[in-house]
C-alpha positions in Angstrom: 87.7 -12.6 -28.7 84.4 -12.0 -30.7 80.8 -12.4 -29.1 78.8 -15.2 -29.9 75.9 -14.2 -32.4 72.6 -12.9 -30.6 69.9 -15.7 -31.5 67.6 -13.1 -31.1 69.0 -11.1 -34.3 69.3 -13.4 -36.4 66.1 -15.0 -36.4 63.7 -13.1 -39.2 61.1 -10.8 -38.0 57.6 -11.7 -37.8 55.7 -11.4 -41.3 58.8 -12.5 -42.9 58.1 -13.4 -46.6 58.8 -17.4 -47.3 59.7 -18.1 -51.2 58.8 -21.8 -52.1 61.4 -22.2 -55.6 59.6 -24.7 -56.9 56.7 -22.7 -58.3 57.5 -19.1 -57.6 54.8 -18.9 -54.7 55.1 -16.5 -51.3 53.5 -17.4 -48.4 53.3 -14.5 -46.0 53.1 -15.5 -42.1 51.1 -12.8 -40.8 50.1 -12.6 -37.1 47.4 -15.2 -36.6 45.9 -14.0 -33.6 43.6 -15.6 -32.0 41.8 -18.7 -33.4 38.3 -17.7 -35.2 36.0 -20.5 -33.9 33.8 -19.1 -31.9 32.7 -16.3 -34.8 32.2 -19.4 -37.1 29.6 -20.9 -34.9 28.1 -17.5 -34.5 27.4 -16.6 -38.1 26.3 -21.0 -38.0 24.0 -21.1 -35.7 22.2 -17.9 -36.8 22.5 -18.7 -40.1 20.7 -21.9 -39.4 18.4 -20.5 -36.6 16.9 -17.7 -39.0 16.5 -20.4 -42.0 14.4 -23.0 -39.6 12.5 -20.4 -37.8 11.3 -19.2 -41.7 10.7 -22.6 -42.3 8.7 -22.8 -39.4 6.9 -19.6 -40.6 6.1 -20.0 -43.8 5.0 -23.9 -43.2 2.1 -22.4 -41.1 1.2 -19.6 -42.9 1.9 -20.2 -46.3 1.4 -24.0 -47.1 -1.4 -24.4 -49.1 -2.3 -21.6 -49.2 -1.9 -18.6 -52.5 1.4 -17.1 -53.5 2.1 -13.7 -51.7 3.9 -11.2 -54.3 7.0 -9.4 -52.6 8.0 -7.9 -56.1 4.9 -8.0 -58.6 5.1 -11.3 -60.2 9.0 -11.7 -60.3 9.2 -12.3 -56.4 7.2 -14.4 -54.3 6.5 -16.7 -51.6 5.6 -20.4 -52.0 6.2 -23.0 -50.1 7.2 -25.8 -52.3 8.7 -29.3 -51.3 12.4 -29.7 -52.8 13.4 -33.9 -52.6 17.0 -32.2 -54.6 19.5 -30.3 -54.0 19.9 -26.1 -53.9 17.7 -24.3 -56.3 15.6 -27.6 -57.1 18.8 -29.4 -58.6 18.8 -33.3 -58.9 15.2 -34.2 -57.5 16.0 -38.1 -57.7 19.2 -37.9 -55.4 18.0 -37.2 -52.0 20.1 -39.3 -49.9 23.3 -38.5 -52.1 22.4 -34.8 -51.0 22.2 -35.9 -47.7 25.8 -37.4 -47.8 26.8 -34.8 -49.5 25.7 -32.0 -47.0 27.0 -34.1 -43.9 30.6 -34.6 -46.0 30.7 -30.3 -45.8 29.8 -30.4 -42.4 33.0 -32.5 -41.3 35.2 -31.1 -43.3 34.6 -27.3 -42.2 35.0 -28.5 -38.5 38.2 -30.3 -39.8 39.0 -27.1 -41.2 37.8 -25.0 -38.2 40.8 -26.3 -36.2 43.5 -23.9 -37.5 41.0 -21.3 -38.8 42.5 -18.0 -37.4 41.2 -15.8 -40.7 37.6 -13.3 -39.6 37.0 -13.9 -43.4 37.2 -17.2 -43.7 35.2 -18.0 -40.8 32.3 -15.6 -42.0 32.2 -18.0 -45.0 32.6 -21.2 -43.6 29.9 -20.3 -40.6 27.5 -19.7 -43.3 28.3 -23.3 -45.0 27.9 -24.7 -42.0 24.9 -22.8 -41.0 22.9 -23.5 -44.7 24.2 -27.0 -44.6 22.7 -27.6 -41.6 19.4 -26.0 -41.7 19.0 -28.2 -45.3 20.4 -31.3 -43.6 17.6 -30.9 -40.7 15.2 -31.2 -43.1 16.2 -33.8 -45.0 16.7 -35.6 -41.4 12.8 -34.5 -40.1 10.8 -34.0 -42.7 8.6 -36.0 -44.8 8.6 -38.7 -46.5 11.0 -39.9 -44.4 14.7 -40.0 -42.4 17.3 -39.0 -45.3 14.7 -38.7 -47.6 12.9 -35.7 -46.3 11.7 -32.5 -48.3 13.7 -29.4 -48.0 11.1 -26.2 -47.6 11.7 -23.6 -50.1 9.6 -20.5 -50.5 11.3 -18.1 -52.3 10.4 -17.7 -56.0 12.0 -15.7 -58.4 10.3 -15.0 -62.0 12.3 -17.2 -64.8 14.9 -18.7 -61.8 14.1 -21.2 -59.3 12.3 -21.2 -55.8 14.9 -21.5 -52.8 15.3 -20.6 -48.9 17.5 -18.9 -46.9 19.8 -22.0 -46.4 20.4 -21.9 -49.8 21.0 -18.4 -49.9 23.7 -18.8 -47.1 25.5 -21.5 -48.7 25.8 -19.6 -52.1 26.7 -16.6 -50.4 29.4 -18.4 -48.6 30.6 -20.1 -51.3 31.0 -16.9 -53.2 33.5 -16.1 -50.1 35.6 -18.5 -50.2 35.9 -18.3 -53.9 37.2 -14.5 -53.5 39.2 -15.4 -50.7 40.8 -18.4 -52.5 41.8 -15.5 -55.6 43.0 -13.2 -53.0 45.7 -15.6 -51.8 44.0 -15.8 -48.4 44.0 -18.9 -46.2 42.1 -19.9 -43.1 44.9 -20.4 -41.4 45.3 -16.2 -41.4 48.4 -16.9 -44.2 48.6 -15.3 -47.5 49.6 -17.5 -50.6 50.9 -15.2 -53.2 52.5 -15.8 -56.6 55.6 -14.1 -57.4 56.3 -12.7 -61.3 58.6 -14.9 -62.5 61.9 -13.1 -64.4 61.8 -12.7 -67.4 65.4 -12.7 -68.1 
């Protein structure tokens, strides 16, 4: 009489391959490890504590005061008083931008529940850090709660005038965007698309 079938060898191995038919697409379960939280609040928090302690810097040393050239005339610090968005963008629609920023912020921590990717939570820490450091602003500043002025200072020749929040948020979104080609999710999977045949 035969044995019964080991469970054990007929389950597929770990990193098994998983083909979805409908559109040709592989998503490869790798080992997820362990989750990636804690180095998303990491790159956050100093990502937020080095944009608010410039702030701080450049308010009391810079504001009103002459632009200091870094690189000639095509970098320079000035403390300027941003109502919009990144980069000076939409002056008119403070309190949209401040919706906006506190949307971002929810839906990285939504996302930061199954983030097991180091990648992925480099990038998302440093949305959530620059979100945050431009959100305290608009919360603290002048003229007012949800209304206030984001600080910028840096000024480059024939660009715009931005800080180190901004800086964090466009870096970070550059991340994800290369992560997102890659096939990379922040769950630690790989989405990959298969050549279809061409017979």
């Amino acid at each position: 009489m035969a044995e019964p079938a080991d469970p054990a060898e007929s389950a597929e191995p770990a990193g098994t391959a998983a083909t979805d038919g409908a559109d040709g697409a592989t998503a490869v379960e790798g080992g997820k490890g362990p989750r990636r939280i804690g180095v998303l609040l990491v790159v956050a928090v100093l990502a937020f504590l080095v944009d608010l302690g410039s702030k701080l810097l450049v308010v009391a040393r810079l504001e009103n005061h002459a632009a200091i050239k870094v690189v000639g005339d095509v970098v320079t610090f000035q403390v300027i008083r941003n109502s919009g968005a990144a980069f000076g963008m939409g002056q008119a629609l403070t309190v949209v931008f401040t919706m906006i920023a506190s949307a971002v912020i929810v839906v990285i921590w939504r996302i930061a529940r199954r983030l097991y990717s180091l990648p992925w939570a480099i990038a998302l820490g440093l949305l959530l850090g620059g979100a945050l450091g431009n959100l305290t602003d608009r919360l603290f500043r002048a003229p007012g709660v949800f209304r206030g002025h984001v600080v910028d200072f840096i000024s480059v020749q024939h660009f715009a005038v931005f800080n180190l929040a901004d800086s964090a948020i466009v870096c970070g979104g550059i991340l994800v965007v290369l992560l997102s080609f890659r096939g990379s999710n922040p769950d630690g999977t790989v989405h990959q698309q298969t050549e279809k045949s061409a017979k």
